[in-house]
C-alpha positions as CSV (number, residue, x, y, z in Angstrom):
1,X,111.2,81.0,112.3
2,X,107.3,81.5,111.2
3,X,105.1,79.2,111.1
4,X,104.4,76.6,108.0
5,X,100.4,77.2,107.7
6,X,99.2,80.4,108.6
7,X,95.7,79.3,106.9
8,X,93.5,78.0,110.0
9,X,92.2,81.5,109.9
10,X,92.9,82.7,106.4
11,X,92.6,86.1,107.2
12,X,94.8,88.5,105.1
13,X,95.6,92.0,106.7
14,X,96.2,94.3,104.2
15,X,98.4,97.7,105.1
16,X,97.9,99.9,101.3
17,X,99.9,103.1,101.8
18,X,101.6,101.8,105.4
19,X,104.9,103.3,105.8
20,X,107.8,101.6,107.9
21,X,107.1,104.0,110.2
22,X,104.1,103.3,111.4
23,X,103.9,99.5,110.6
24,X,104.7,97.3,113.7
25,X,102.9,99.2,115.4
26,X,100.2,98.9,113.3
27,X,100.6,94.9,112.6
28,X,100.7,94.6,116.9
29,X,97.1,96.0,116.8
30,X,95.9,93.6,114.0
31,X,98.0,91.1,115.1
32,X,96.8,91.1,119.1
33,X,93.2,91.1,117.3
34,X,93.6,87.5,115.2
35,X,95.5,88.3,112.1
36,X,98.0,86.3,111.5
37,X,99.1,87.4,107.8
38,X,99.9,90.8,106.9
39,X,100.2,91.6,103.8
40,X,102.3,95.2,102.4
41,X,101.6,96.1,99.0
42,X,104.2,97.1,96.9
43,X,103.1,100.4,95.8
44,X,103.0,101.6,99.3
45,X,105.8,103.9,100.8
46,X,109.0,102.1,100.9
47,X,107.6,98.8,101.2
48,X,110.7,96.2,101.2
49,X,111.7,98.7,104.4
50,X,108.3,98.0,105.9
51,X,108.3,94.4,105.0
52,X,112.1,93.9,106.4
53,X,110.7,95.1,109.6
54,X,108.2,93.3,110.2
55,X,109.9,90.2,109.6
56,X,112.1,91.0,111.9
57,X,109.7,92.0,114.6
58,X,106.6,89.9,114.1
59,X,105.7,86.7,116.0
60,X,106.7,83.5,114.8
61,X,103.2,82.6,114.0
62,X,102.6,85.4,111.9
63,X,103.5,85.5,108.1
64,X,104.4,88.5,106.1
65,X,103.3,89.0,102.7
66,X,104.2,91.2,99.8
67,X,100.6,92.6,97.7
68,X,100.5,93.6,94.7
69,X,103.7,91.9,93.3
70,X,104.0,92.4,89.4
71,X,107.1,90.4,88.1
72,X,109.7,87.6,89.1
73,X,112.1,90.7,90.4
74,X,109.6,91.6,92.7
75,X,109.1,88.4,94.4
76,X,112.8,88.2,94.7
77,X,113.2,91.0,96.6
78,X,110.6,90.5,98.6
79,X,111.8,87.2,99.5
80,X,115.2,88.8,100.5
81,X,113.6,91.6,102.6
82,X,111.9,88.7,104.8
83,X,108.8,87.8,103.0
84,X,106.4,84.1,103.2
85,X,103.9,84.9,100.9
86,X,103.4,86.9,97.7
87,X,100.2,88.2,96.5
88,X,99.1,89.3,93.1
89,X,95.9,90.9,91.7
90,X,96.4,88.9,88.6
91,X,97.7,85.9,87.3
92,X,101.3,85.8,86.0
93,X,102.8,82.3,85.7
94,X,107.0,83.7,86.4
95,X,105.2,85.2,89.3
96,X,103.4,82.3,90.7
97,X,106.6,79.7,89.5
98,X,109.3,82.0,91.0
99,X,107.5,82.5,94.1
100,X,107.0,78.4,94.5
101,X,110.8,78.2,93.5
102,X,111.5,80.0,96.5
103,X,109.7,78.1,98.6
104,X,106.8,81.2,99.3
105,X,103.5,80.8,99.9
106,X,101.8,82.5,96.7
107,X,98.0,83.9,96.6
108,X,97.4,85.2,92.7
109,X,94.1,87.3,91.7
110,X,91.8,85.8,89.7
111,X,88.2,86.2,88.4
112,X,87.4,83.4,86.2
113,X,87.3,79.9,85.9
114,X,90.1,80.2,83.4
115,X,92.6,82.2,85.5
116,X,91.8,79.8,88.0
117,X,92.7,76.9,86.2
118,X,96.1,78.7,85.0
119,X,96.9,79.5,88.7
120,X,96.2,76.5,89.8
121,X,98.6,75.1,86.7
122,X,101.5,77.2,87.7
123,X,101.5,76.2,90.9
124,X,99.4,78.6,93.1
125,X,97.6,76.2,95.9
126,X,95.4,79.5,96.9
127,X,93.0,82.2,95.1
128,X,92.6,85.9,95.4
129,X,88.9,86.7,94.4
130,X,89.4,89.9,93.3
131,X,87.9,92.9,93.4
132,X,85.7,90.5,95.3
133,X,82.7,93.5,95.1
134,X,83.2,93.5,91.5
135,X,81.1,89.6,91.7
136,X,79.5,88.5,94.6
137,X,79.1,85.6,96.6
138,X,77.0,84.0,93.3
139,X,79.9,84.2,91.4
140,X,82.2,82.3,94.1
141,X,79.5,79.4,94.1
142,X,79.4,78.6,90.6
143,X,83.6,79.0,90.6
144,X,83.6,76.4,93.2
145,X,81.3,74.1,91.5
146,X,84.4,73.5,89.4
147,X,87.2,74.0,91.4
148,X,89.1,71.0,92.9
149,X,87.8,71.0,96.4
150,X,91.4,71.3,98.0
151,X,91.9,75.0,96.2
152,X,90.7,77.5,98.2
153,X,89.6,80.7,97.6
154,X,89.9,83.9,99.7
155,X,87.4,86.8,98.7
156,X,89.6,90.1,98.2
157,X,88.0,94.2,97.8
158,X,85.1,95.7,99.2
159,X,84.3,93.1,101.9
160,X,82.8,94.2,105.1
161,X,81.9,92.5,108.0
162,X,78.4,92.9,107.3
163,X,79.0,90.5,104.0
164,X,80.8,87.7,105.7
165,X,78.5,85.5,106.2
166,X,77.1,85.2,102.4
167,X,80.8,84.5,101.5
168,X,81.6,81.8,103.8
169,X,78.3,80.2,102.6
170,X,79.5,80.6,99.1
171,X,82.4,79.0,99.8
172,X,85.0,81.5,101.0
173,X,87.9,80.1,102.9
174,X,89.2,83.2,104.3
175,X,89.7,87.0,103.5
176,X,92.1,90.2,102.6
177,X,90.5,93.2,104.2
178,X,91.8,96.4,103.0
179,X,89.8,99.6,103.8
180,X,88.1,98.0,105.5
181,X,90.9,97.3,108.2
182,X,93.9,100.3,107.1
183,X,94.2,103.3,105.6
184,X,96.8,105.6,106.3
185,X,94.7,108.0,107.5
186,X,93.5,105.4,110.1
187,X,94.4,105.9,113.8
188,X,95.7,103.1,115.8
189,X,92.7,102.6,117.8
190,X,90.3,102.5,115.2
191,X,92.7,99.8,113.3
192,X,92.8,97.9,116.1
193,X,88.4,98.6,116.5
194,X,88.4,97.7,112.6
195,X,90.4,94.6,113.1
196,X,88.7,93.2,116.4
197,X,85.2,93.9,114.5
198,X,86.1,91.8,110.9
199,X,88.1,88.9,113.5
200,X,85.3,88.4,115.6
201,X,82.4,88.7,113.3
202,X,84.4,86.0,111.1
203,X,84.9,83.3,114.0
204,X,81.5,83.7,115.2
205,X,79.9,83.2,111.9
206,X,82.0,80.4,111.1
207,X,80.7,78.8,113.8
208,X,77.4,79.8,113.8
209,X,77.4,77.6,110.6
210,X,78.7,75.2,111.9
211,X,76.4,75.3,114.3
212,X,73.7,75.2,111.9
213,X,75.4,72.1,110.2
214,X,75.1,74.6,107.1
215,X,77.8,73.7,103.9
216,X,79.4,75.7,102.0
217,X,81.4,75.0,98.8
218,X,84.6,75.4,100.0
219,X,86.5,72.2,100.9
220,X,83.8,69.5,101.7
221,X,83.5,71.3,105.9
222,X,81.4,73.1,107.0
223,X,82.0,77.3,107.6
């Protein structure tokens, strides 16, 4: 049985492209270096196979996710094959209300205050920023200057580790690292390199803030 909040760390691993193959393997690398959602999107190889088998072969603490899930049928499926948590790059209110019927965990993309406010409406408890490089750590502040204080918000495409810190002082309460972590061109040891580099850079400047007693926007906490 997994776990009922994987969102301590929110720290989304996203496998674009993984194929069953390959992908415990994979999510043991990313897994043994912090993640504790993975996230397959759906226009990858075969991707209820890949996300079937990770359910079945993951930790208990570890959630599994379906990406870039377009319609009701989708999160169906995906709930059958094993998933917790859908994801979205956009907001689709039969997405977000048939993955809440279901009793999923539901992360939907969104870049404005408006499409956060539908989210939000249909039920969605967490944001995608996304592409997150397409804004910038500006645009997250003045999102969270209106925001209710308990919605939080998780930065989403073309974040490296280098940028972490301007997020979480923004207001970020977690990530999805894509490229950044997998492509399928990506051997196992420089996943795993990837994925220990993003993990640790995260925790230690979380609580470097912390630290520094320095707020962010997110909840009311510090980084």
């Amino acid at each position: 049985m997994q776990s009922e909040e994987p969102w301590d760390e929110a720290l989304v691993a996203i496998l674009r492209g993984v194929t069953p193959e390959r992908v415990i393997g994979i999510a043991n690398a990313v897994y043994g270096a912090g993640f504790r959602v993975i996230e397959v999107p759906l226009n990858s190889p075969e991707p209820f196979k890949s996300i079937a088998a990770l359910a079945a072969g993951v930790k208990p603490d570890c959630w599994v996710g379906a990406g870039t899930v377009l319609n009701a049928d989708d999160v169906r499926r995906a709930h059958a094959a094993g998933a917790r948590l859908i994801v979205a790059p956009n907001v689709d209110a039969q997405v977000i209300g048939e993955a809440v019927k279901l009793g999923m965990q539901v992360l939907p993309g969104v870049a404005t205050a408006t499409e956060a406010f539908a989210a939000l409406r249909a039920g969605a408890k967490r944001l995608k920023l996304f592409p997150a490089s397409s804004y910038g750590p500006r645009h997250l502040t003045a999102l969270r200057a209106v925001l209710p204080r308990e919605a939080a918000v998780l930065p989403v495409g073309g974040v490296a580790a280098e940028h972490i810190e301007d997020w979480l002082i923004a207001g970020a309460a977690g990530f999805g690292f894509g490229s950044e972590l997998f492509r399928p061109e990506y051997g196992l040891e420089d996943i795993g390199r990837r994925a220990h580099l993003l993990v640790r850079t995260f925790r230690d400047t979380r609580s470097g803030l912390a630290e520094k007693s320095i707020p962010t926007s997110m909840t009311g906490r510090t980084a």
